[in-house]
C-alpha positions as CSV (number, residue, x, y, z in Angstrom):
1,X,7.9,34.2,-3.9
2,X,4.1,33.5,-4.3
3,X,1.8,32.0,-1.3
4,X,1.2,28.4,-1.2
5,X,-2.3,27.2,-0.9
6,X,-3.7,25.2,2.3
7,X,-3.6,22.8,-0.4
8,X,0.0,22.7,-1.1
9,X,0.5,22.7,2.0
10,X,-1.2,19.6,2.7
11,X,-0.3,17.4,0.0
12,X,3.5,18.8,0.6
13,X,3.5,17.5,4.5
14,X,1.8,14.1,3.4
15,X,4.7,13.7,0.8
16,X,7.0,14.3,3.0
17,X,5.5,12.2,5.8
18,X,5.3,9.7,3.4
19,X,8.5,9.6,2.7
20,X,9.8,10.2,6.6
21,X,7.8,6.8,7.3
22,X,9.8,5.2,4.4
23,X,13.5,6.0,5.7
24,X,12.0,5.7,9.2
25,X,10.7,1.9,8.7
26,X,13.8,1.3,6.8
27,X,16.2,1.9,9.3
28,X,14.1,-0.1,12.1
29,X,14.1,-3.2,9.8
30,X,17.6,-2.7,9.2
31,X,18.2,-2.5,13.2
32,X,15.9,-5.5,13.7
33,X,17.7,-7.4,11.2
34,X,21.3,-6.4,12.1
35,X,22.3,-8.3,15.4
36,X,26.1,-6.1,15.4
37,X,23.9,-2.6,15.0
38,X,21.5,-4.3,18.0
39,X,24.7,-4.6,19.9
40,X,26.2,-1.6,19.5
41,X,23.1,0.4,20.3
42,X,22.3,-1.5,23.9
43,X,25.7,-1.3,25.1
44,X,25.9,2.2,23.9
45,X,29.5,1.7,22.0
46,X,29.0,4.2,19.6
47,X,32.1,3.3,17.6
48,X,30.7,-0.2,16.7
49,X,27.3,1.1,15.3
50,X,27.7,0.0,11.2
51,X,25.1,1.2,8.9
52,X,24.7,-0.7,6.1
53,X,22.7,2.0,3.6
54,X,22.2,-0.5,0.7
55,X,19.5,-2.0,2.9
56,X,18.7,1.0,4.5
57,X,17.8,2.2,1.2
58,X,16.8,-1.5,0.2
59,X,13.9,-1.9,3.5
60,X,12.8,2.2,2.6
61,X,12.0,1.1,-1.4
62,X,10.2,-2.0,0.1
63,X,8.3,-0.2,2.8
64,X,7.6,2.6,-0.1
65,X,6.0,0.0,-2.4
66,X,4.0,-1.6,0.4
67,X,2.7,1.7,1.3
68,X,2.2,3.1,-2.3
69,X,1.5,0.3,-4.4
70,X,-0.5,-2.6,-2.1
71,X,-1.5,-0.4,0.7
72,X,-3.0,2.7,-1.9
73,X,-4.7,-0.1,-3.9
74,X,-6.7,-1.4,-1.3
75,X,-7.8,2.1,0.6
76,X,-6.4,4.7,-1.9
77,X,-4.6,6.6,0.7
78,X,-0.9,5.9,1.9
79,X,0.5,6.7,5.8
80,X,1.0,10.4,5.2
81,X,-2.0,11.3,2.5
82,X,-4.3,9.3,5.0
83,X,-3.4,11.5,8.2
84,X,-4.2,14.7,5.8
85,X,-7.2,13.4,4.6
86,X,-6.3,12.7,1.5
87,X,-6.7,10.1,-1.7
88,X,-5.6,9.7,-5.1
89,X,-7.1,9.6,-8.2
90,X,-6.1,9.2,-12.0
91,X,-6.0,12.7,-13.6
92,X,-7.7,11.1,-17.0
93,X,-10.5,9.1,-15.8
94,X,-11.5,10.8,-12.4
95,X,-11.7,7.2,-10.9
96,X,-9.1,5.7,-8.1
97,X,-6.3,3.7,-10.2
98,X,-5.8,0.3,-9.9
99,X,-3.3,-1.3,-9.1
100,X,-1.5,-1.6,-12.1
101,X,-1.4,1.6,-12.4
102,X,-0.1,2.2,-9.2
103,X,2.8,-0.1,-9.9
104,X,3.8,1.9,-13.3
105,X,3.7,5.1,-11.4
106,X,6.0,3.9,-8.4
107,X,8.2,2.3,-11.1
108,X,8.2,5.9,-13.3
109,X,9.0,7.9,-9.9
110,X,11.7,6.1,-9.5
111,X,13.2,6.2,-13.0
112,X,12.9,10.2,-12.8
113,X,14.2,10.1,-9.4
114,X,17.6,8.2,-10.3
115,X,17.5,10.5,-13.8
116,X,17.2,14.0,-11.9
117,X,21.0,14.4,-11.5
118,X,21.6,13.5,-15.2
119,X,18.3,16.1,-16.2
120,X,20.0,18.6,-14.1
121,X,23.4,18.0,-15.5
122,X,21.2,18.9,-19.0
123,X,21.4,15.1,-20.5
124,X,19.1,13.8,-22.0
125,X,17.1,10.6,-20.3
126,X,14.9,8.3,-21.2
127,X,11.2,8.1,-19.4
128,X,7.8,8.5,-20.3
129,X,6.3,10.8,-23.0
130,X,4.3,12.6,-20.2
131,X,5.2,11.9,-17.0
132,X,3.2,14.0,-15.1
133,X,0.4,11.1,-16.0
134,X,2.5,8.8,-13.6
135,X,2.1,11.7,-10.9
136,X,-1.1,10.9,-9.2
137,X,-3.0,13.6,-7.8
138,X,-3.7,13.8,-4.1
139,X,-7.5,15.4,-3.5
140,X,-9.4,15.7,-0.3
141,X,-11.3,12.5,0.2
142,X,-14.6,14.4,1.1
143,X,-14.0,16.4,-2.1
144,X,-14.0,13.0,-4.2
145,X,-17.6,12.3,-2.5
146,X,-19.1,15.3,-2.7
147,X,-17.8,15.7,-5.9
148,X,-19.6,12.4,-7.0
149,X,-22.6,13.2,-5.5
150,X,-23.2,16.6,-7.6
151,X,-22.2,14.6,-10.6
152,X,-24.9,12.6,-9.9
153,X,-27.7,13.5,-8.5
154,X,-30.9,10.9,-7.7
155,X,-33.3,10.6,-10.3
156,X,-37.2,9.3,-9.2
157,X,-36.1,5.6,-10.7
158,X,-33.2,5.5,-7.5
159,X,-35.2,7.5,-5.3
160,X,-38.3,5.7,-3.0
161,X,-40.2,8.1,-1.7
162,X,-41.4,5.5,1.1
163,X,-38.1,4.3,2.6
164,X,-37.1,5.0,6.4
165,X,-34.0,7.5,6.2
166,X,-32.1,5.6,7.1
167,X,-32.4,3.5,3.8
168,X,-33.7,6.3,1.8
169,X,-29.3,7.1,1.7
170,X,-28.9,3.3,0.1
171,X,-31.9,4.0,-2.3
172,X,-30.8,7.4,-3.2
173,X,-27.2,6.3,-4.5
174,X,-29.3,3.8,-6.7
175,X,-26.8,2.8,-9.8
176,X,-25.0,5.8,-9.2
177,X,-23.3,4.6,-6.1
178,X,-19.5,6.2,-4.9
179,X,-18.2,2.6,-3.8
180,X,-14.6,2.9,-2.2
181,X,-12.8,1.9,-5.6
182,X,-14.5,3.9,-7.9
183,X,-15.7,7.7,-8.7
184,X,-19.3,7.8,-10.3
185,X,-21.4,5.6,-11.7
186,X,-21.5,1.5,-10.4
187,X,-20.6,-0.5,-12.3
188,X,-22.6,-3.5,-10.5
């Protein structure tokens, strides 16, 4: 068995996080919202506890969309990626996907997560023609940046020679700003 890069390791243990906080939040939203589980757990009666795992499973898909649809639109990060330092980006482009795009590659994940059993049972499915497009790669988020910044590098129309430094970093970016939802050049 071969080593695992630093990097393996850290988008591994965000994926997993990730998907700790999922079945995690699920199961508090299900104890919030189940008076008879509430009861069973304060008196300590053991033998009354009822799990319902349909919304379990139900609060954990919502809680994963929140965190990997809405939440990875607005910052490009979820929970666990965002403790490691991480971000995503689209493997095409280079650029942070929006949030359609996040919303088709939740939506594939889960159609190749309910079809693994079938896939290892060798049946056929149906999905995507390439479905490792829907599986968004995680990156360090000071690898994006500095990654941007070699791309493009200040010419003397962005630069101005005269600025206090502490402008001279807004002048340098120029049009070639790295906003927050986009890799490389603005598009202002």
């Amino acid at each position: 068995m071969g080593k695992f890069s630093e990097r393996h390791h850290r988008r591994t243990l965000a994926y997993l996080l990730d998907i700790i906080v999922h079945v995690a939040i699920g199961l508090g939203m299900f104890f919030v919202s189940s008076p008879a589980t509430q009861n069973a757990v304060m008196h300590q009666e053991w033998s009354g506890l009822q799990v319902n795992w349909v919304a379990v499973i139900g609060f954990s898909l919502l809680t994963s969309f929140i965190d990997r649809v809405i939440l990875q639109a607005m910052t490009h990060t979820t929970i666990g990626k965002a403790i490691f330092g991480l971000v995503i980006i689209d493997r095409d482009t280079g650029r942070y996907p929006r949030l359609r795009w996040l919303l088709a590659s939740w939506l594939v994940s889960g159609l190749l997560a309910i079809q693994l059993p079938f896939a290892l049972m060798s049946l056929d499915g149906v999905g995507p023609e390439r479905p490792e497009r829907y599986m968004l790669p995680a990156v360090r988020r000071r690898d994006v940046r500095a990654s941007a910044n070699r791309e493009n590098p200040p010419t003397n129309t962005t630069t101005n020679p005269s600025a206090p430094d502490a402008d001279q970093s807004n002048a340098v970016r120029g049009r070639h700003a790295v906003r927050d939802d986009i890799i490389g050049p603005s598009t202002r």
